[in-house]
C-alpha positions as CSV (number, residue, x, y, z in Angstrom):
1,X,4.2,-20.3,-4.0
2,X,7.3,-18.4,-1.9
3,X,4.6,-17.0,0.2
4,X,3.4,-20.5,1.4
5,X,6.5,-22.2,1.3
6,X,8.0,-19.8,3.7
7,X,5.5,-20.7,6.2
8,X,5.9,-24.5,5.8
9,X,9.7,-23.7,6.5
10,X,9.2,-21.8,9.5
11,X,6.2,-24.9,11.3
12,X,8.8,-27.2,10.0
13,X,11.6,-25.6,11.8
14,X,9.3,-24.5,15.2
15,X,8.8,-27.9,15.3
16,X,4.8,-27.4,14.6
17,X,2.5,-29.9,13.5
18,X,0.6,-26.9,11.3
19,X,-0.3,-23.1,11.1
20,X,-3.9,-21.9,11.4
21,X,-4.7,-18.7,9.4
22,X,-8.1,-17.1,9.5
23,X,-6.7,-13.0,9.7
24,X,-8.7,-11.6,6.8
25,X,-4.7,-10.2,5.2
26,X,-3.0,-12.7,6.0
27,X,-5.4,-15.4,4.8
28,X,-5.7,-13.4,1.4
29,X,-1.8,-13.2,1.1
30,X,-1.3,-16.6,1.7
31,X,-3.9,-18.0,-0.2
32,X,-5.2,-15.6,-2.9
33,X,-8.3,-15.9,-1.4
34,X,-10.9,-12.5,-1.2
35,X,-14.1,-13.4,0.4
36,X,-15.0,-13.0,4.2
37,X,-15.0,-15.7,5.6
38,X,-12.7,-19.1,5.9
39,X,-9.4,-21.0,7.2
40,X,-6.2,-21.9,5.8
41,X,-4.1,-25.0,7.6
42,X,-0.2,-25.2,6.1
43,X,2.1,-28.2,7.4
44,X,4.8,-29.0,6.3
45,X,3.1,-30.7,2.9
46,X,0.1,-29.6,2.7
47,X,-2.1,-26.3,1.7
48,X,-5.9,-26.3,3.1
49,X,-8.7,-24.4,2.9
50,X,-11.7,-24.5,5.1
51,X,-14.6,-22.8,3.1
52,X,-18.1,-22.7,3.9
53,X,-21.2,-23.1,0.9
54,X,-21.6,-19.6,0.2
55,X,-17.5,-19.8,-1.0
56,X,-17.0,-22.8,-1.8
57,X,-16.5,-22.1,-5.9
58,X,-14.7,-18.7,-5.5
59,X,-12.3,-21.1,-3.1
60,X,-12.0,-23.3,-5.9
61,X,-11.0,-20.4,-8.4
62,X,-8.9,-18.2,-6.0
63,X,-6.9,-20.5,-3.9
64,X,-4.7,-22.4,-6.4
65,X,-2.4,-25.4,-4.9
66,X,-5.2,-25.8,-1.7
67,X,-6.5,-28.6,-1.0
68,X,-10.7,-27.0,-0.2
69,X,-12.4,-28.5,2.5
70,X,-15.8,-27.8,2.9
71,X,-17.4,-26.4,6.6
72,X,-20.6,-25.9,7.9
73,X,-18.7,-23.7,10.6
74,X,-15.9,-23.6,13.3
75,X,-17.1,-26.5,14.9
76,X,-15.6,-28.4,11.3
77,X,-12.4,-27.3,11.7
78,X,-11.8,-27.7,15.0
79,X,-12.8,-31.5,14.8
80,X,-10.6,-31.6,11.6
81,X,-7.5,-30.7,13.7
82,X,-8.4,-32.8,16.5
83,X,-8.9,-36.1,13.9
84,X,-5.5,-35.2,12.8
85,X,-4.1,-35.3,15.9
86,X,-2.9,-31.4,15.6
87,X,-0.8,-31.2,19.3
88,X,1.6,-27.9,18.4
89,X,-0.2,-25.6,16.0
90,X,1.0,-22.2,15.0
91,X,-1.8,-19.4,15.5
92,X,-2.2,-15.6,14.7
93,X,-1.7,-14.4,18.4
94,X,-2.8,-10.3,17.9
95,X,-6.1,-11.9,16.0
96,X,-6.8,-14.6,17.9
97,X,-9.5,-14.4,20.5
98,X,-9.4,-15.9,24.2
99,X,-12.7,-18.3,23.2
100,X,-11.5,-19.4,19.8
101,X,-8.0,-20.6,21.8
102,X,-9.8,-22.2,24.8
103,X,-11.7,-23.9,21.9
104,X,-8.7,-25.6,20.6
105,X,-7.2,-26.4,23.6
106,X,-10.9,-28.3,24.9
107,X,-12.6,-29.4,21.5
108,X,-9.4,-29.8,19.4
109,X,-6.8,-31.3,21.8
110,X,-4.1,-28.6,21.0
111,X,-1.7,-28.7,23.4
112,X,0.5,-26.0,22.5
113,X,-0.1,-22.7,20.6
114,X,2.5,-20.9,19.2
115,X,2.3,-17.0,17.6
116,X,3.6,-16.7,14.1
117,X,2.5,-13.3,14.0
118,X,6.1,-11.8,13.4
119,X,7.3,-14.6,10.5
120,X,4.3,-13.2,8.7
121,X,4.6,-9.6,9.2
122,X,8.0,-9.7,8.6
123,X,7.0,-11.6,4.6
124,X,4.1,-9.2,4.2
125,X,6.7,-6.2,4.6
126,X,8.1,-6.5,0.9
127,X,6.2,-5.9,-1.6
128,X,6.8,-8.5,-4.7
129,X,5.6,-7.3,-8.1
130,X,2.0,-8.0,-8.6
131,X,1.5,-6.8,-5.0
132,X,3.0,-3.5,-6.4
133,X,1.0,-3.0,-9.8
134,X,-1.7,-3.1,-7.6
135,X,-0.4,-0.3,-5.1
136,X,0.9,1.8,-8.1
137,X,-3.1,1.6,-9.8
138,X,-4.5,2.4,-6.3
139,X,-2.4,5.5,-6.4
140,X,-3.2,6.6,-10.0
141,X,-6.7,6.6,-9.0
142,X,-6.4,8.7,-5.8
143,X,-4.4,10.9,-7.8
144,X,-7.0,11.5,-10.2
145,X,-9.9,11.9,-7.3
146,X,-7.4,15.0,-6.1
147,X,-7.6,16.5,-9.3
148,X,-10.8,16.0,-9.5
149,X,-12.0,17.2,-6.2
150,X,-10.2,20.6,-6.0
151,X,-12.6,21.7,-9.2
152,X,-15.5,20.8,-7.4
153,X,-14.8,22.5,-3.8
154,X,-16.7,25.7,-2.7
155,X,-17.7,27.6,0.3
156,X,-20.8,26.1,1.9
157,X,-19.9,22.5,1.2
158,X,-19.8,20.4,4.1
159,X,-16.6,18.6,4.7
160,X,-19.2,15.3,4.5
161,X,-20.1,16.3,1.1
162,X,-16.1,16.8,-0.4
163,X,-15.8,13.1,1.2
164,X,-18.8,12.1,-0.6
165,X,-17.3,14.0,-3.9
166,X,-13.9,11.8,-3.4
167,X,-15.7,8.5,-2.8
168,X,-18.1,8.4,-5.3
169,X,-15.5,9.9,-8.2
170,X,-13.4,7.0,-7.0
171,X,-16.3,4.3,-6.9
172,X,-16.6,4.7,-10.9
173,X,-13.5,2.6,-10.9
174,X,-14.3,-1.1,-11.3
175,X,-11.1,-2.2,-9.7
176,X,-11.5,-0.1,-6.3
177,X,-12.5,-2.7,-4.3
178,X,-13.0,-0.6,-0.9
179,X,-12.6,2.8,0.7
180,X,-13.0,3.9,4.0
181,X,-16.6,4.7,5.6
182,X,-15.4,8.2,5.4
183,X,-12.4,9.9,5.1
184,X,-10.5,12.6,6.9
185,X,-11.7,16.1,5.8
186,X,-11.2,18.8,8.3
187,X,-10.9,22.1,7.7
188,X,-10.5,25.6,9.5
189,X,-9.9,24.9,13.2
190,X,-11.0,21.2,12.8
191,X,-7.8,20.9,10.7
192,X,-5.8,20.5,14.6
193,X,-7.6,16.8,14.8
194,X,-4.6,14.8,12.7
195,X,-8.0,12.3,12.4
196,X,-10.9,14.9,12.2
197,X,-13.2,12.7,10.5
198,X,-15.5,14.6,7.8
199,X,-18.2,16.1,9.3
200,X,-20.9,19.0,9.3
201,X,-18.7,21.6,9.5
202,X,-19.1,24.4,6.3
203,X,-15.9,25.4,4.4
204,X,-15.3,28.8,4.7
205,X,-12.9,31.2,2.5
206,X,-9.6,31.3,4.2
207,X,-10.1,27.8,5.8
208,X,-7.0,25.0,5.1
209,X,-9.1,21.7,4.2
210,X,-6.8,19.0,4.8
211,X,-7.7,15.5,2.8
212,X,-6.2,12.0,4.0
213,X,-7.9,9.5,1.5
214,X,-7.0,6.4,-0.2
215,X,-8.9,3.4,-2.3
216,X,-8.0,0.1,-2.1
217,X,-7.0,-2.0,-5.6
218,X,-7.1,-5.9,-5.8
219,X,-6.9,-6.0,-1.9
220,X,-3.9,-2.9,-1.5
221,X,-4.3,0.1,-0.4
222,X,-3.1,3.8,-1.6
223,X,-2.8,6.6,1.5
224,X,-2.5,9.8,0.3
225,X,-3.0,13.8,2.2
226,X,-3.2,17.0,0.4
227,X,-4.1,20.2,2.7
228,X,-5.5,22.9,0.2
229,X,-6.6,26.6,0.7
230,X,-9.9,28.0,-0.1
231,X,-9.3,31.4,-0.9
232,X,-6.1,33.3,-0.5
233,X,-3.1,32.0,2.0
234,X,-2.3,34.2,4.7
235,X,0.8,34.9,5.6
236,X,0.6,32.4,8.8
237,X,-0.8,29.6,6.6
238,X,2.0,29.7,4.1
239,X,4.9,29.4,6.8
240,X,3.3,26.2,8.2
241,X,2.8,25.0,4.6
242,X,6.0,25.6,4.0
243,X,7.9,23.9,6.7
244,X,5.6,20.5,6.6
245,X,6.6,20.4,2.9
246,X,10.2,21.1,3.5
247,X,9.8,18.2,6.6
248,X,9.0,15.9,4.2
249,X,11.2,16.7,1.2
250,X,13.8,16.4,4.0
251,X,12.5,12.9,4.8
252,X,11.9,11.9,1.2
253,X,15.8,13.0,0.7
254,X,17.3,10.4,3.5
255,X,15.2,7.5,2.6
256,X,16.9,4.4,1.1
257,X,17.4,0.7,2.0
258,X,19.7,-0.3,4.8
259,X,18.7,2.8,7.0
260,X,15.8,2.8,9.7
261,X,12.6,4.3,10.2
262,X,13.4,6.0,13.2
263,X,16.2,8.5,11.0
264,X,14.0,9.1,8.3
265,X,11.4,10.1,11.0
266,X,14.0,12.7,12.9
267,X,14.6,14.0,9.7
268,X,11.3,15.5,9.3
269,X,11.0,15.9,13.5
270,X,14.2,17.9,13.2
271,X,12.8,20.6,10.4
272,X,10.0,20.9,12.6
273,X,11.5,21.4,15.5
274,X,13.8,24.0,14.4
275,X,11.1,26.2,12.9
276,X,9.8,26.1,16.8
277,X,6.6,23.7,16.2
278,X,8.0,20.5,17.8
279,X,4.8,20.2,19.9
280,X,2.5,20.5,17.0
281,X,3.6,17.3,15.8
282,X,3.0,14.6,17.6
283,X,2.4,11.5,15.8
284,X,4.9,9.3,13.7
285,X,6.4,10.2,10.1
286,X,5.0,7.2,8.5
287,X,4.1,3.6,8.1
288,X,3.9,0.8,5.9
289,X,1.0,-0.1,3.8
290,X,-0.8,-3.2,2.0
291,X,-3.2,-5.5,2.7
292,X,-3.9,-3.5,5.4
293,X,-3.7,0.4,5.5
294,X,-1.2,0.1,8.4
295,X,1.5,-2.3,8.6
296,X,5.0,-2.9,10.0
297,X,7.7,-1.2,9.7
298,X,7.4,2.4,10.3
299,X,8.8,5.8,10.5
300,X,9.3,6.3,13.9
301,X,10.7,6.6,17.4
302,X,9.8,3.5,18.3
303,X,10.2,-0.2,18.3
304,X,8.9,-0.4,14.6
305,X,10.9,2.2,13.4
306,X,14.2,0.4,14.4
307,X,13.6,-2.0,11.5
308,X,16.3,-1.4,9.1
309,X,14.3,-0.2,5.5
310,X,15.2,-2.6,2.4
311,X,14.1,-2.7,-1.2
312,X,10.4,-3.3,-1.7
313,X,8.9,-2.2,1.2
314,X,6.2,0.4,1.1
315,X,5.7,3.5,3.0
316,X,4.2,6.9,3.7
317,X,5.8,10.2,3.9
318,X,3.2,12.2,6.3
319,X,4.6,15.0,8.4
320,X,2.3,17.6,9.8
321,X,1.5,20.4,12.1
322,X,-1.7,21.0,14.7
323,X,-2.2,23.6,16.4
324,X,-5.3,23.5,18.8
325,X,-7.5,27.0,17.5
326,X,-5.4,27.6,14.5
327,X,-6.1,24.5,12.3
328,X,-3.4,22.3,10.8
329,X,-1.6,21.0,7.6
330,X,-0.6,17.8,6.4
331,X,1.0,16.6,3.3
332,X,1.2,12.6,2.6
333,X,2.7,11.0,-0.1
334,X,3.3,7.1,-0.8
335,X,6.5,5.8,-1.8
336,X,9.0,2.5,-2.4
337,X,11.7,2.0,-0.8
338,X,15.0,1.3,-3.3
339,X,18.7,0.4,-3.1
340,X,19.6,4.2,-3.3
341,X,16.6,5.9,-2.4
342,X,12.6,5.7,-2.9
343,X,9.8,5.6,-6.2
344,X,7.6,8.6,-4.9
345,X,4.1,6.4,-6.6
346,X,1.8,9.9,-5.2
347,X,2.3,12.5,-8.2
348,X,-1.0,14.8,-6.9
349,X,0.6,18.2,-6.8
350,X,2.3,19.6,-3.4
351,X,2.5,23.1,-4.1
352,X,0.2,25.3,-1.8
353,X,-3.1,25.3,-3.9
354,X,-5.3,28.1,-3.1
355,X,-8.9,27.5,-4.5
């Protein structure tokens, strides 16, 4: 597997006797594995999987080319790496905890721990084929709960029960694996929180409701945002609808591979900025998205968004604009990256819908 092999390169080359991987993603990418709970040791010649009873058979079906070791707990693995005399070990240093390091040090004899945080990250940043079937399905499916959902709004719902209406539409799905516990909903003035989770508050005619919702397919996620007006659009709501989706149409236009994050980002900023609403918009254009619903690299001014884009890597287009009082709007679509330009996979309509 290219996934593996690259990390046996990489302990071969840091001159590491083996890498431990226990991050929920990263564990799944490497091995294929999707329960909760279990280790993975790569050296330079061998694939291991640490796997307690309760996984011990889906370990067996998931993890092909692993060698499965069964665990009662840590306490196994840890005297596993300190019978094999495991001195330089490679460890996931942002999920790693202070206890579980001073444990390897003590119990296991480790005398040097080494982050491989980045050579991951930067393998889990394209996207190979099957890992985009699944993305594209996630998509469909939050496409369809948009569609779906703007038939059933109406004055009086809480923003609670138009989260409930997306979930459960998209539970009927046997292949959503997850959601979130709730999504974002917020509408009228709530729409200035970019995260306003869904809460009590009743939809009223006139109100924006802006969406940000998303299921996850055979572990990857879709992350999608639609803002939507129940009732007529006033005058006011239409000019801020109009330059977020004329921000992102600009940003949509200068993607392609070999550029960074941090243009595709300014972009957008600069539409934005020249309509006089530079201050309303305050968080990055984008990220990446996978495993996890936030991943390197981004689109932004920042460290992440200096990674130069290439073919295969996934993003989202988000711009928006808050404004404390007034509400907000936010339109977010997914997309590839390509040679030339992007695959936009988020084909919910981006017109101004008014209810």
């Amino acid at each position: 597997m290219r996934k593996t092999n690259y990390v046996q390169k990489f302990v071969a080359e840091a001159g590491l006797d083996a890498a431990l991987i226990y991050c929920p993603a990263n564990r799944r990418y490497l091995s294929g594995f999707t329960g909760s709970a279990g280790y993975v040791l790569i050296t330079t010649i061998s694939k291991i999987f640490f796997s307690d009873f309760r996984y011990a058979e889906q370990a067996q079906g998931e993890c092909k080319g692993y060698e499965i070791i069964p665990i009662k707990g840590e306490d196994d693995v840890l005297a596993y790496l300190k019978e094999k005399k495991i001195d330089k070990l490679g460890v996931e240093r942002d999920f790693m905890t202070l206890r579980f390091a001073d444990a390897l040090r003590i119990i296991s004899g480790v005398q040097i721990l080494s982050g491989i945080d980045d050579q991951i990250v930067n393998l889990r940043m394209i996207k190979d084929d099957a890992e985009l079937s699944r993305i594209r399905r996630a998509c469909e499916i939050t496409d369809l709960a948009f569609e779906h959902v703007i038939t059933q709004i109406r004055e009086g719902m809480t923003e609670a029960e138009i989260d409930l209406e997306l979930q459960s539409y998209m539970r009927k799905f046997p292949e959503v694996e997850r959601m979130a516990e709730r999504f974002i909903v917020a509408s009228g003035e709530h729409g200035s929180l970019p995260h306003g989770i869904a809460g009590a508050r009743k939809v009223r005619n006139g109100d924006f409701i802006t969406m940000d919702f998303g299921c996850n397919c055979g572990g990857y996620w879709s992350d999608v945002t639609r803002t939507v007006c129940l009732g007529k659009a006033n005058a006011k709501q239409k000019e801020i609808y109009s330059i977020v989706h004329a921000a992102q149409q600009a940003a949509i236009n200068m993607v392609r591979a070999g550029i960074t994050g941090r243009q595709v980002d300014t972009a957008a900023r600069d539409v934005i900025e020249k309509a006089g609403y530079s201050k309303y918009f305050g968080h990055g254009l984008g990220h990446s998205f996978g495993l996890d619903i936030h991943e390197a690299p981004r689109f932004a001014q920042n460290t992440q968004g200096d990674i130069t884009l290439k073919p295969g890597m996934t993003m989202t287009v988000e711009p928006g604009i808050y404004i404390p009082g007034w509400g907000g709007v936010r339109i977010e679509d997914d997309i590839i990256i390509t040679e030339s330009g992007c695959i936009n996979l988020t084909g919910a309509c981006k017109d101004l819908i008014e209810i």
